[in-house]
C-alpha positions as CSV (number, residue, x, y, z in Angstrom):
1,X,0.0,0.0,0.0
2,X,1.1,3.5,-0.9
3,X,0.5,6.8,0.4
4,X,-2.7,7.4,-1.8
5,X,-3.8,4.3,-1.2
6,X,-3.9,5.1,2.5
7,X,-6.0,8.2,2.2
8,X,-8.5,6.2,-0.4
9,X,-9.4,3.7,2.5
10,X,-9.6,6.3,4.8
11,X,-11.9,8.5,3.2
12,X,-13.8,5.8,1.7
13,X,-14.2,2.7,4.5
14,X,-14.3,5.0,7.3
15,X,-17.9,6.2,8.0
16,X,-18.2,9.8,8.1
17,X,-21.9,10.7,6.9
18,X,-23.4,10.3,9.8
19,X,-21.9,11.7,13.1
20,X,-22.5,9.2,16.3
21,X,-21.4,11.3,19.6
22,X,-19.7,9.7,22.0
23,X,-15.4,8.7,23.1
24,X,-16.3,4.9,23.6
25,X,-14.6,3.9,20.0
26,X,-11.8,6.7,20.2
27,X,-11.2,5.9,23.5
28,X,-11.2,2.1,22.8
29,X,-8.5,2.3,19.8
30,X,-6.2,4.4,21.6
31,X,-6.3,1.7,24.4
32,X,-5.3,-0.9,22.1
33,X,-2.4,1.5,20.7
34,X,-1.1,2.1,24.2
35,X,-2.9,5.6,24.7
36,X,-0.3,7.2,22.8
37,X,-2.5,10.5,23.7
38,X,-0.9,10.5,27.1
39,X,2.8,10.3,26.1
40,X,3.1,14.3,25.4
41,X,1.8,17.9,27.1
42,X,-1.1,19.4,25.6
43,X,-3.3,22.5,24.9
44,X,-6.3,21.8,23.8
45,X,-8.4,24.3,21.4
46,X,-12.0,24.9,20.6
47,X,-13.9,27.5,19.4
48,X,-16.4,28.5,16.6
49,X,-13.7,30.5,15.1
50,X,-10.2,30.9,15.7
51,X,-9.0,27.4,16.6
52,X,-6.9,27.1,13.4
53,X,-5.2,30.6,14.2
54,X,-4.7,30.2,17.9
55,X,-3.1,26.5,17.4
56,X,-0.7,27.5,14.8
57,X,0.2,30.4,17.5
58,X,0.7,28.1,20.6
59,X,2.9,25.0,18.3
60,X,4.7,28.0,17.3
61,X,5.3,29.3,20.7
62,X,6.4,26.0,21.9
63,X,8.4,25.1,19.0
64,X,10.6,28.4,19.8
65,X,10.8,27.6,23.4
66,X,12.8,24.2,22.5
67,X,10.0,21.3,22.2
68,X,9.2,19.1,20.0
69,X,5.6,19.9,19.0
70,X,3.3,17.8,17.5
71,X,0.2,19.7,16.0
72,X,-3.0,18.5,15.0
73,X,-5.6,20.6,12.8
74,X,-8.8,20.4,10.4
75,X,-9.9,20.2,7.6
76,X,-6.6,20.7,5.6
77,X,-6.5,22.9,2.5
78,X,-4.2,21.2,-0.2
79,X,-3.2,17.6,1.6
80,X,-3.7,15.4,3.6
81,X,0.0,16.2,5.4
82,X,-1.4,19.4,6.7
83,X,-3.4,17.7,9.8
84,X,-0.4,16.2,11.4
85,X,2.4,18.2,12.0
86,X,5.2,17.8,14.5
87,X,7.8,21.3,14.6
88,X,5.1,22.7,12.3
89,X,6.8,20.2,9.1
90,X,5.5,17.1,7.3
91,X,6.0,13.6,8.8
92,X,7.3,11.0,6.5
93,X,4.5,9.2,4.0
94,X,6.1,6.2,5.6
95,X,5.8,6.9,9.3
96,X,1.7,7.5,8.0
97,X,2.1,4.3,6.5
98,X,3.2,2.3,9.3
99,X,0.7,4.2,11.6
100,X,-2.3,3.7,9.5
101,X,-2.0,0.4,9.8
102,X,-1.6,0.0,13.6
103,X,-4.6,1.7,13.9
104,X,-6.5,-0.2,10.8
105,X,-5.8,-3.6,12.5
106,X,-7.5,-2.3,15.3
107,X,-10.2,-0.4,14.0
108,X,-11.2,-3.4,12.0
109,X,-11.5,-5.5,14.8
110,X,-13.7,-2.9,16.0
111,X,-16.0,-2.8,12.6
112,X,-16.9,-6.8,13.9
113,X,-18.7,-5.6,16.6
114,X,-21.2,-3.5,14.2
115,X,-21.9,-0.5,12.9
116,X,-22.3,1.3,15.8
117,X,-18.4,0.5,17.1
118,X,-16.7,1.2,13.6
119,X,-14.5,3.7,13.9
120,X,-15.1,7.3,11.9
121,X,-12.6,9.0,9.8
122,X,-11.9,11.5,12.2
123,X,-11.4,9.0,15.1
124,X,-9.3,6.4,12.9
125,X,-7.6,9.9,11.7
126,X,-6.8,11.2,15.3
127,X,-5.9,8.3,16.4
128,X,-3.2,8.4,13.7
129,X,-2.2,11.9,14.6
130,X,-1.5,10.6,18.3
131,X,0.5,7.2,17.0
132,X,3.0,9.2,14.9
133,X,3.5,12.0,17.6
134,X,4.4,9.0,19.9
135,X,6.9,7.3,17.5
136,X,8.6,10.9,16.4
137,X,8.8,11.4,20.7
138,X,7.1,14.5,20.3
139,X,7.1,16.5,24.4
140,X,3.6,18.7,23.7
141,X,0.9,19.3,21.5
142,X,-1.1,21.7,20.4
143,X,-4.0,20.2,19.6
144,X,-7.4,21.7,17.5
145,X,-10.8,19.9,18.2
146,X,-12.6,19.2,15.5
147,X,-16.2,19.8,16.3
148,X,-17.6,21.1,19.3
149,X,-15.9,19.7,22.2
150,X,-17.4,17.4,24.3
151,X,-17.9,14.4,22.2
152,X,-14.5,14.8,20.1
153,X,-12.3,12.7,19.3
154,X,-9.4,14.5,20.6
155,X,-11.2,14.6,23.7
156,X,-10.3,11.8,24.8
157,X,-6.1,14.5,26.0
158,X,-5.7,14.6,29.4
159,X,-4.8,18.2,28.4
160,X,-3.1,21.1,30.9
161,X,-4.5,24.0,29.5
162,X,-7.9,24.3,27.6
163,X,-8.7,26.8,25.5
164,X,-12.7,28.4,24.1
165,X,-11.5,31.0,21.6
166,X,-15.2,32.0,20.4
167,X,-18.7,30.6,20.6
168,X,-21.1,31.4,17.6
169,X,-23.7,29.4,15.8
170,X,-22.4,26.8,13.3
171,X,-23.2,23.2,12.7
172,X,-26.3,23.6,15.3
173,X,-27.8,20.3,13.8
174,X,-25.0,18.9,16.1
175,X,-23.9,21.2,18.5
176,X,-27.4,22.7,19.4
177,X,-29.3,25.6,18.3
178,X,-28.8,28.3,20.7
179,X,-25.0,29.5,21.7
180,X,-25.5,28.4,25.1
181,X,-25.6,24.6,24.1
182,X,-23.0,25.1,21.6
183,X,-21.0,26.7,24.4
184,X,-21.9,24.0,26.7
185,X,-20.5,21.2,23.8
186,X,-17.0,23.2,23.7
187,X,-17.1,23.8,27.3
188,X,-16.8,19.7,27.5
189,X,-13.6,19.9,26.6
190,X,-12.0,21.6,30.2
191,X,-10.7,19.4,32.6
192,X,-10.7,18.8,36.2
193,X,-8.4,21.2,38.0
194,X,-6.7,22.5,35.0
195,X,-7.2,26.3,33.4
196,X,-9.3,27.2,31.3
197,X,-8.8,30.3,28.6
198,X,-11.6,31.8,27.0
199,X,-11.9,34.8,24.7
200,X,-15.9,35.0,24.1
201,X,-17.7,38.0,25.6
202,X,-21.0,37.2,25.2
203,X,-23.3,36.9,28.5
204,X,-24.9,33.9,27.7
205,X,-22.2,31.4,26.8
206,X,-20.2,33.0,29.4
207,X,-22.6,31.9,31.9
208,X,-22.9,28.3,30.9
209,X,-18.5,28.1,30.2
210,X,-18.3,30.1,34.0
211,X,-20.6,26.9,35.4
212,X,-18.6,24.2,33.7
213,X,-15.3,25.8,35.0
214,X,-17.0,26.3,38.9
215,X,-18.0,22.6,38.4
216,X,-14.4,21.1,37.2
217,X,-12.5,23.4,39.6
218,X,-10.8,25.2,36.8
219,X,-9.4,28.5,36.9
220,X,-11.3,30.4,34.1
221,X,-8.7,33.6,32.6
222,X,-11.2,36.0,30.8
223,X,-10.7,38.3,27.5
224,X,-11.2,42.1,29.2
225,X,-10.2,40.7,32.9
226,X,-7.4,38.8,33.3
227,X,-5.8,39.6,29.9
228,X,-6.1,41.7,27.3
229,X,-4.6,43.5,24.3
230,X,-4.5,47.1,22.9
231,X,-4.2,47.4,19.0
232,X,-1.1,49.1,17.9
233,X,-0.7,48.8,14.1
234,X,-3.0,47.4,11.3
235,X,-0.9,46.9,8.1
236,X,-1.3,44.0,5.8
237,X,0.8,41.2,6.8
238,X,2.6,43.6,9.7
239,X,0.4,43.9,12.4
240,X,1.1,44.9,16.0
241,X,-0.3,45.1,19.4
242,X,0.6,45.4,22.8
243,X,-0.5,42.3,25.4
244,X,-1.6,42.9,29.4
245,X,-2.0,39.3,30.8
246,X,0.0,37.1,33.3
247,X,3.0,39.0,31.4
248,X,3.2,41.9,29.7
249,X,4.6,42.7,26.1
250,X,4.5,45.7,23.8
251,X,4.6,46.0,20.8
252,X,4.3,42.2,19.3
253,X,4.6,41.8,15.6
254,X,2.1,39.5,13.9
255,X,1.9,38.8,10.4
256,X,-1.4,37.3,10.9
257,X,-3.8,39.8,9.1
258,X,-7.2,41.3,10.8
259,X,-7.7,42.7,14.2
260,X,-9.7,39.3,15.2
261,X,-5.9,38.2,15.3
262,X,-5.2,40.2,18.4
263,X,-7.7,38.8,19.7
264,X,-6.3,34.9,19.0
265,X,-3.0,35.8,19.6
266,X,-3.6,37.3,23.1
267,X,-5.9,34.1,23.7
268,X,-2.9,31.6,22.7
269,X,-0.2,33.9,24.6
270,X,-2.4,33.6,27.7
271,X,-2.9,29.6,27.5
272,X,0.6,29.4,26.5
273,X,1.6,31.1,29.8
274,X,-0.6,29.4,32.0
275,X,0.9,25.7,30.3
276,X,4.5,27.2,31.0
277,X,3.8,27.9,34.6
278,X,2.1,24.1,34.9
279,X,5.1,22.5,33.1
280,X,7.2,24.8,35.2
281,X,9.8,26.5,32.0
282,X,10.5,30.0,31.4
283,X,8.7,31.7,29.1
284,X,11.6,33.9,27.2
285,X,10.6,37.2,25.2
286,X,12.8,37.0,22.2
287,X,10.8,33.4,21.4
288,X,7.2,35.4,22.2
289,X,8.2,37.6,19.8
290,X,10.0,34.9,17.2
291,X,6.7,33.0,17.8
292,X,4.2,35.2,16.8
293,X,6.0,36.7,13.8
294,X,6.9,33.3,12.1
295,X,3.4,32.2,12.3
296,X,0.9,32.1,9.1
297,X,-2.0,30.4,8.6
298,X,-3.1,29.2,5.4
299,X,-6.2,30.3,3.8
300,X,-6.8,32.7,6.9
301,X,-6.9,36.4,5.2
302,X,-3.7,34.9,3.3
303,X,-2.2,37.1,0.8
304,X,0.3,35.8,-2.4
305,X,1.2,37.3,-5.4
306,X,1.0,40.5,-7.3
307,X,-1.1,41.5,-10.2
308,X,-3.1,39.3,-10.2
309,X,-3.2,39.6,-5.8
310,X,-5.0,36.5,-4.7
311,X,-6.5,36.7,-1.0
312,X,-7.5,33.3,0.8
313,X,-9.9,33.4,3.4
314,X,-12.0,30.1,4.2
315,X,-14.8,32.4,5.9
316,X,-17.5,29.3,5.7
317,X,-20.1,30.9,8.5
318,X,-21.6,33.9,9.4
319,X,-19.6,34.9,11.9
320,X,-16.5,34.2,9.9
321,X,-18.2,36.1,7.2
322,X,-18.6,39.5,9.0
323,X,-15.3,39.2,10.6
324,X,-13.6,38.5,6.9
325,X,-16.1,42.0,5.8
326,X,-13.9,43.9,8.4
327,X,-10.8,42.6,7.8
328,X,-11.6,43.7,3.6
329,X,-13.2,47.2,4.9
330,X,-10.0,47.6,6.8
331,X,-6.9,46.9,4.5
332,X,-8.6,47.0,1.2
333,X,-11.2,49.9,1.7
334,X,-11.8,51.6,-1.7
335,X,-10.2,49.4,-4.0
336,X,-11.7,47.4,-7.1
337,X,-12.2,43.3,-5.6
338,X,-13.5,40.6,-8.1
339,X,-14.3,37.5,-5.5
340,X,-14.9,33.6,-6.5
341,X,-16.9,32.2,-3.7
342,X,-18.5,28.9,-3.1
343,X,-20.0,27.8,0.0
344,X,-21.1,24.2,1.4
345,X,-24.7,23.1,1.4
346,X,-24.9,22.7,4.8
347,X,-24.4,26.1,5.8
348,X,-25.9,29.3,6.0
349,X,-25.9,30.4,2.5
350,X,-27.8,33.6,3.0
351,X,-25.9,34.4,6.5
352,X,-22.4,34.3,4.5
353,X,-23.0,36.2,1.1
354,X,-24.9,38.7,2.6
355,X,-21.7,39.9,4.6
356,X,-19.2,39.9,1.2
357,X,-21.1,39.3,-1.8
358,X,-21.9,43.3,-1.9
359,X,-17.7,43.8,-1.6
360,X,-17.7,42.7,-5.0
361,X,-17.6,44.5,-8.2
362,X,-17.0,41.2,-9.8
363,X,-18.6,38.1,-8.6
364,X,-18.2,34.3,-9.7
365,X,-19.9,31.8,-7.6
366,X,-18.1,27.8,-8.3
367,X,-18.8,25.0,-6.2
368,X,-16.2,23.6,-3.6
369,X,-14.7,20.4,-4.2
370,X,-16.6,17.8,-1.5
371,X,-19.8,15.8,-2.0
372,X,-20.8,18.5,1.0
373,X,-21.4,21.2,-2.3
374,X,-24.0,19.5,-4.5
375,X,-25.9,22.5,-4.8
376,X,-23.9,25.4,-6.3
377,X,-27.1,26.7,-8.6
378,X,-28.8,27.4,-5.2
379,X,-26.0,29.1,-3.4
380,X,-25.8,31.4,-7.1
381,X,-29.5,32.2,-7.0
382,X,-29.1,33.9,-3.5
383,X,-26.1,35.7,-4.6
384,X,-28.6,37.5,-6.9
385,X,-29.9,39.4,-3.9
386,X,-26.7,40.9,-3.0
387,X,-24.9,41.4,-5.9
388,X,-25.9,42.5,-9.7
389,X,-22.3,41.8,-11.2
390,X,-22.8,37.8,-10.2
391,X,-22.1,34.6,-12.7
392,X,-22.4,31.0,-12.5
393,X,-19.1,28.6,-12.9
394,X,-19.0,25.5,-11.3
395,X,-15.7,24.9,-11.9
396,X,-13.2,26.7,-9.8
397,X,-10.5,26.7,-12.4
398,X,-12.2,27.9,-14.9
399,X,-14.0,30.4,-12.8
400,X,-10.3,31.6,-11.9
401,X,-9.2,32.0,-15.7
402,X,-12.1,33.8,-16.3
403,X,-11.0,36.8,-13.6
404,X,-7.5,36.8,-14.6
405,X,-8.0,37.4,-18.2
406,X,-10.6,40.0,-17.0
407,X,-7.4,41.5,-15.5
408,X,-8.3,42.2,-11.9
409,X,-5.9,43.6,-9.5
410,X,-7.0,41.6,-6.3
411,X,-9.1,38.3,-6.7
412,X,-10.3,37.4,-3.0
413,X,-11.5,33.5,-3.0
414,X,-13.7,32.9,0.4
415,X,-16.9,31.1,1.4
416,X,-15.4,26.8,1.7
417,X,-11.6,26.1,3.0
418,X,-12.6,23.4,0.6
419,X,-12.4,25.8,-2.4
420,X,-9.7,27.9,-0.7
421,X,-7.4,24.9,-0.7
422,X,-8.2,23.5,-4.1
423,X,-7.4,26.9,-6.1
424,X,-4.5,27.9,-3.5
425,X,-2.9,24.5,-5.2
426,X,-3.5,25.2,-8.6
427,X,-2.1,29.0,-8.4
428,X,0.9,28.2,-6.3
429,X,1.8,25.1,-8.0
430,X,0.0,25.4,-11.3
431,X,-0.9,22.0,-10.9
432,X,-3.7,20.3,-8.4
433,X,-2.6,17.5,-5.7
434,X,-3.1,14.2,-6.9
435,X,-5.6,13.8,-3.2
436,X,-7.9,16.4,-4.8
437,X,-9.2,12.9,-6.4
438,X,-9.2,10.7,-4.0
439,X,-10.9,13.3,-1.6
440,X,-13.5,15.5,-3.8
């Protein structure tokens, strides 16, 4: 078996249209690996937004203070590779190799037992993540969650520091349809005893996160009262602020672009503090600094190239939608944007293009490559409502071609990290990964 042929079985033997909560079949196929889980430190991340950004920032942070990290993200954009990371670099297709089929032995066993017990792709693919950080003797983690909290599969850390970056409606068919259940679901990721860092304001999940934290005996550090930040600079791709928290710092430079980043920067600076003081090490300035600099996250408000300028942002919810509006109206206000944008079906269609679609002078709505995107004529209809300059082509590609030989300064593709990824490939590359076919 080859690398390709890995991600084929996992994508197609590994059930993943229909979610069944619970850790009993996470937890059971770690056992039978040896709990790898518990080998290494951890911070563990949720939030509605943010996650991605505030994970990169803490592997980052402990890269530069001398471990070896392991990080674990999702969804990727271009590969597969992207998920597992240890020192923020690829692992070997071979060490996958010989980890995918540890856990396949096992999770097959598993599938006798019936459909309930078989393994999904994202337990049989975290389960993976924790195998190869065990065999590459990684010392901490920073590790994203999935969805929600609670019932994830990377719920199953005995994590030191747990982090709620933001709590906003998305996949409520799941999580629940008010933000105080979808709090409560991320909130079922702190852990007794351990500190908790959250950077949502609003009352309501506040209430329900302060309960779970009173409950667990876990020391709850608050945006706006036990840290916070003041914004220094906005400049595209060389951004600063100033952070008041168990330390102080002026003046950090982050190449992370929109003020929602000082927000997720102060959020990972606080958690990674609080994990420095558990693990007892000394948190060293010139690495805060070196931390937060270095780190980019794909398809987050990503800018490459020059005439044509392509900006990435994978803005897939409503929340995410206004917050990508701001981020335009402040670095890009008054210029000429054509935008590709295609959006999953099982999102709120309406709720995202009526934050960007009017940015647009020029507007091409594609379809995202995942079975998840079956209705692209539907998510162009609405479009109509909020922009007049609006076309139809399904095919990202060509929907790309189309712009450039239109000869806009600054195409901004948004609305899937689906379709961020796939055309990301194709323009930095020129070429698509061979996964895109496996995965689409």
């Amino acid at each position: 078996m080859n690398y390709l042929e890995m991600l084929a079985y996992i994508y197609r033997e590994r059930p993943s249209g229909k979610i069944t909560l619970g850790l009993d079949r996470i937890a059971k196929l770690c056992d039978f690996l040896g709990n790898p889980q518990d080998k290494f430190r951890s911070v563990h991340v949720t939030g509605t937004n943010g996650k991605g950004s505030v994970t990169k920032l803490l592997s980052n942070l402990m890269i530069e203070h001398g471990f070896k990290t392991g990080a674990y993200y999702s969804p990727h954009l271009s590969t597969f590779k992207e998920r597992i990371l240890v020192n923020e670099q690829f692992v070997p297709e071979q060490l996958y190799l010989e980890c995918f089929k540890q856990v396949q032995k096992f999770a097959e066993m598993m599938d006798q037992l019936g459909e309930s017990s078989k393994p999904s792709f994202f337990e049989f693919t975290t389960a993976m993540a924790f195998c190869i950080f065990e065999r590459m003797g990684v010392q901490t983690g920073a590790i994203e969650v999935g969805l929600g909290g609670r019932y994830d599969a990377t719920n199953i850390l005995k994590s030191d520091v747990a982090v709620i970056v933001t709590v906003d409606y998305d996949h409520m068919h799941i999580l629940g349809d008010t933000v105080e259940k979808i709090a409560f679901e991320k909130a079922g990721i702190i852990k007794f005893s351990n500190p908790t860092v959250c950077g949502e304001t609003k009352l309501g999940p506040l209430e329900v996160i302060q309960n779970v934290c009173k409950e667990k005996k876990s020391e709850l550090h608050l945006i706006g009262r036990d840290f916070e930040f003041d914004k220094v600079q906005l400049k595209l791709n060389e951004n600063k602020f100033s952070f008041r928290g168990l330390r102080n710092f002026k003046d950090l430079e982050l190449t992370l672009n929109g003020e929602h980043q000082f927000l997720n920067a102060s959020v990972a600076l606080q958690a990674f503090l609080l994990f420095a003081e558990k693990l007892g090490f000394e948190v060293r300035e010139e690495a805060v600094r070196k931390a937060l600099k270095k780190t980019i996250n794909p398809g987050r408000f990503e800018v490459i190239g020059d005439n044509p300028r392509y900006i990435f942002d994978g803005a897939h919810n409503t929340p995410a939608a206004a917050t990508l509006k701001k981020t335009i109206m402040t670095y890009l206000a008054n210029e000429k944007l054509a935008g590709i944008v295609g959006i999953l079906d099982d999102k709120d269609k309406i709720g995202v293009l009526s934050h960007i679609a009017p940015l647009f002078e020029r507007l091409i709505i594609t379809r995202p490559i995942s079975h998840r995107a079956v209705k692209p004529e539907e998510t162009y209809e609405l479009a109509k409502q909020f922009n007049k300059n609006v076309s139809f082509e399904p095919d990202p590609i060509k929907a790309l071609e189309i712009l450039k030989k239109e000869r806009w300064p600054t195409i901004i593709i948004t609305g899937s990290l689906y379709l961020v990824g796939y055309l990301r490939d194709y323009i930095l590359d020129g070429t698509l990964e061979p996964e895109w076919t496996i995965s689409g």
